[in-house]
C-alpha positions in Angstrom: -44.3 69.6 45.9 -47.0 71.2 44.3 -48.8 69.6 41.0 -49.2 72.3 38.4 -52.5 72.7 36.6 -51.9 73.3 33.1 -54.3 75.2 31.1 -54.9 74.6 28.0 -55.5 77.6 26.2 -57.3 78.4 22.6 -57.3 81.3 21.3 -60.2 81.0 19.2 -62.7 81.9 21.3 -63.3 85.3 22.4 -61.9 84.6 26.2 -64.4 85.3 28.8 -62.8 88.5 31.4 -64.3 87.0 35.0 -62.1 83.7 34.0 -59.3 85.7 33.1 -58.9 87.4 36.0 -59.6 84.6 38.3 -56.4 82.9 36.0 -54.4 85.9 36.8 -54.8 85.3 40.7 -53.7 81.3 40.4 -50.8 82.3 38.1 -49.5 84.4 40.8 -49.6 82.1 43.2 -47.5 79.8 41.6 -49.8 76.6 41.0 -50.9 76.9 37.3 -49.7 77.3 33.9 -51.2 78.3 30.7 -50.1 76.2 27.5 -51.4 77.7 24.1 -53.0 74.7 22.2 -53.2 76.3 18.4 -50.6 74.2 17.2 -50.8 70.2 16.0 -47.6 70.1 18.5 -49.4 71.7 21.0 -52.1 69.3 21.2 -49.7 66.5 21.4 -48.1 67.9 24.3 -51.4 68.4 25.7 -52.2 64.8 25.6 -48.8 63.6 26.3 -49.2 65.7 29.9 -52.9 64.3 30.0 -50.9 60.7 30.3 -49.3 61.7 33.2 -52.0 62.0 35.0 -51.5 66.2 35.5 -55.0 68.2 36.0 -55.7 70.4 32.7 -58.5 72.4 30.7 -59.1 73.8 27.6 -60.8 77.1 27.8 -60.1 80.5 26.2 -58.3 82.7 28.3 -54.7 84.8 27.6 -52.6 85.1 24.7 -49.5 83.2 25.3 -47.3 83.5 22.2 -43.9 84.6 21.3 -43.0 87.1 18.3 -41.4 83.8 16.6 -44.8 81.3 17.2 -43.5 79.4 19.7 -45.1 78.3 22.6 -45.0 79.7 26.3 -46.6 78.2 29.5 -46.5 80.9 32.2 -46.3 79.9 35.6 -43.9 79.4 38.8 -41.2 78.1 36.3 -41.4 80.5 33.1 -40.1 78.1 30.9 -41.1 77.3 26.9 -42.5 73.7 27.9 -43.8 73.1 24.2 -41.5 74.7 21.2 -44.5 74.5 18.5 -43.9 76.3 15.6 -46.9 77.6 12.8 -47.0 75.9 9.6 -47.9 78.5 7.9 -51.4 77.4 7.0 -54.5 79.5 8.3 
């Protein structure tokens, strides 16, 4: 069984292109996925996986976000692992 690496993703920053590409390559290869972290719920899901002892970072990298503002991890599963919703502040 392989443990994902889930990346914690801001999209704050900029996002740096060598690490984005390098991303794309472990993507395809099944073994990580990206979790936008923008949202409070977000960042509790962030720590909650942190507990379990799962490998993650926090760097800026892709744009993972639904038309609605809900969260997506992409990966070998391509499942909505976080459903955080904006709250309408900025």
């Amino acid at each position: 069984m392989v443990k994902h690496k889930n990346l914690f993703v801001s999209r704050e920053c900029g996002g740096c292109e060598v690490i984005k590409k390098k991303l794309e390559e472990e993507i395809k290869k099944g073994d990580v996925r990206i979790l936008d972290v923008e949202t409070k719920e977000a960042m509790d899901e962030m720590f909650h996986i942190k507990d379990k002892g799962l490998f993650f970072l926090e760097i800026p990298v892709l744009e993972v976000e639904d038309e609605k503002g809900n969260i997506k991890i992409y990966g070998k599963e391509e499942d909505i692992v976080s459903q955080g919703k904006k709250d309408g502040k900025d």
